[in-house]
C-alpha positions in Angstrom: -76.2 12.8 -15.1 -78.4 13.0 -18.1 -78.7 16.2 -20.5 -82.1 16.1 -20.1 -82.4 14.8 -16.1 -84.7 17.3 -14.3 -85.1 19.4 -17.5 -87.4 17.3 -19.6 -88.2 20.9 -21.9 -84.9 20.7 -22.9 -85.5 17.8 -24.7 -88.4 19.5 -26.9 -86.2 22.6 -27.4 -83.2 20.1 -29.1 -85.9 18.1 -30.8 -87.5 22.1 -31.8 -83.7 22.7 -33.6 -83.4 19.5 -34.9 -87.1 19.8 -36.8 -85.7 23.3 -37.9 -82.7 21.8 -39.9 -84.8 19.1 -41.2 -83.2 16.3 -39.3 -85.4 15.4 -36.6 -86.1 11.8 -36.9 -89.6 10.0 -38.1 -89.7 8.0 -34.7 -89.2 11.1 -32.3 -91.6 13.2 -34.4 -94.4 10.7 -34.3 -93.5 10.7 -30.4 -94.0 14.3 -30.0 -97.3 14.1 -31.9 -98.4 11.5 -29.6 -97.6 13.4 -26.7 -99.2 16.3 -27.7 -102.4 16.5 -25.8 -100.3 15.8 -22.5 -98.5 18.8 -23.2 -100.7 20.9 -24.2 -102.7 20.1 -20.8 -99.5 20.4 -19.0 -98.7 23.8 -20.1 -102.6 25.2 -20.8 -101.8 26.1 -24.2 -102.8 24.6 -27.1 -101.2 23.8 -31.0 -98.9 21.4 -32.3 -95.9 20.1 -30.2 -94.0 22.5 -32.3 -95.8 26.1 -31.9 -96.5 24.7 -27.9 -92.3 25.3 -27.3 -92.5 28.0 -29.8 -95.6 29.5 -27.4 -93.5 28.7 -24.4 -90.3 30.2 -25.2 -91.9 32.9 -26.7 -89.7 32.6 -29.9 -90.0 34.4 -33.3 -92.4 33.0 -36.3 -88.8 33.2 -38.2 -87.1 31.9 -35.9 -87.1 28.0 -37.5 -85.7 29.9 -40.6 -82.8 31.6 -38.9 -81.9 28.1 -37.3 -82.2 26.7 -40.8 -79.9 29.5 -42.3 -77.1 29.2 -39.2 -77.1 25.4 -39.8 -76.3 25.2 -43.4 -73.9 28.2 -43.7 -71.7 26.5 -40.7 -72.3 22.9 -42.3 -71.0 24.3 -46.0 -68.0 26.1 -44.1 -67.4 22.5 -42.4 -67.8 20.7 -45.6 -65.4 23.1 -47.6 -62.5 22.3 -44.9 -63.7 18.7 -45.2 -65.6 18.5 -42.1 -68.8 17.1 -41.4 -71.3 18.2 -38.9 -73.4 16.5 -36.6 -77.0 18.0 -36.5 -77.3 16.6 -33.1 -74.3 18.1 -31.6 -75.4 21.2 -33.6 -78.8 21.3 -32.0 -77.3 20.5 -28.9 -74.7 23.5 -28.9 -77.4 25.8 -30.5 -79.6 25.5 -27.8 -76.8 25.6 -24.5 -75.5 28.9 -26.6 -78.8 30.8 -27.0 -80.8 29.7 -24.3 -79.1 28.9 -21.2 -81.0 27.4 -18.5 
């Protein structure tokens, strides 16, 4: 079974984290834009793909910079013991910790 099978907001909360860190890519941005207008109809709010989840999930304007902040103080302690880290994986373990379906 698919990570995002029967939750597609799932996806848009991982792609929210990964836009946070800077690392959500040109292609799935652009997609997001496009879909857009579907959303917003979808959901009866209105914005950007971005502040529609944000809206949703009734998150904190700062809460992109406290992802941000998170993600590079664990990727420097990574990186210090020679580690790399997967922004992915990070998004994906960000999200299943703070907000459990």
């Amino acid at each position: 079974m698919s990570r995002y099978e029967g939750k597609p907001f799932l996806k848009l909360i991982d792609c929210y984290v990964l836009s946070s860190i800077g690392h959500l890519d040109a292609q799935q941005e652009y997609t997001l834009n496009m879909m857009a207008p579907k959303l917003s109809a979808a959901l009866g709010i209105s914005g950007s793909w971005f502040e529609m989840v944000e809206t949703q999930m009734e998150f904190p304007p700062n809460l992109p910079l406290k992802i941000k902040q998170i993600w590079e103080d664990g990727k420097a302690k990574a990186e210090a013991s020679g580690y790399t880290v997967d922004p992915e994986l990070f998004a994906r373990e960000f999200v299943d910790t703070n907000f459990p379906t």
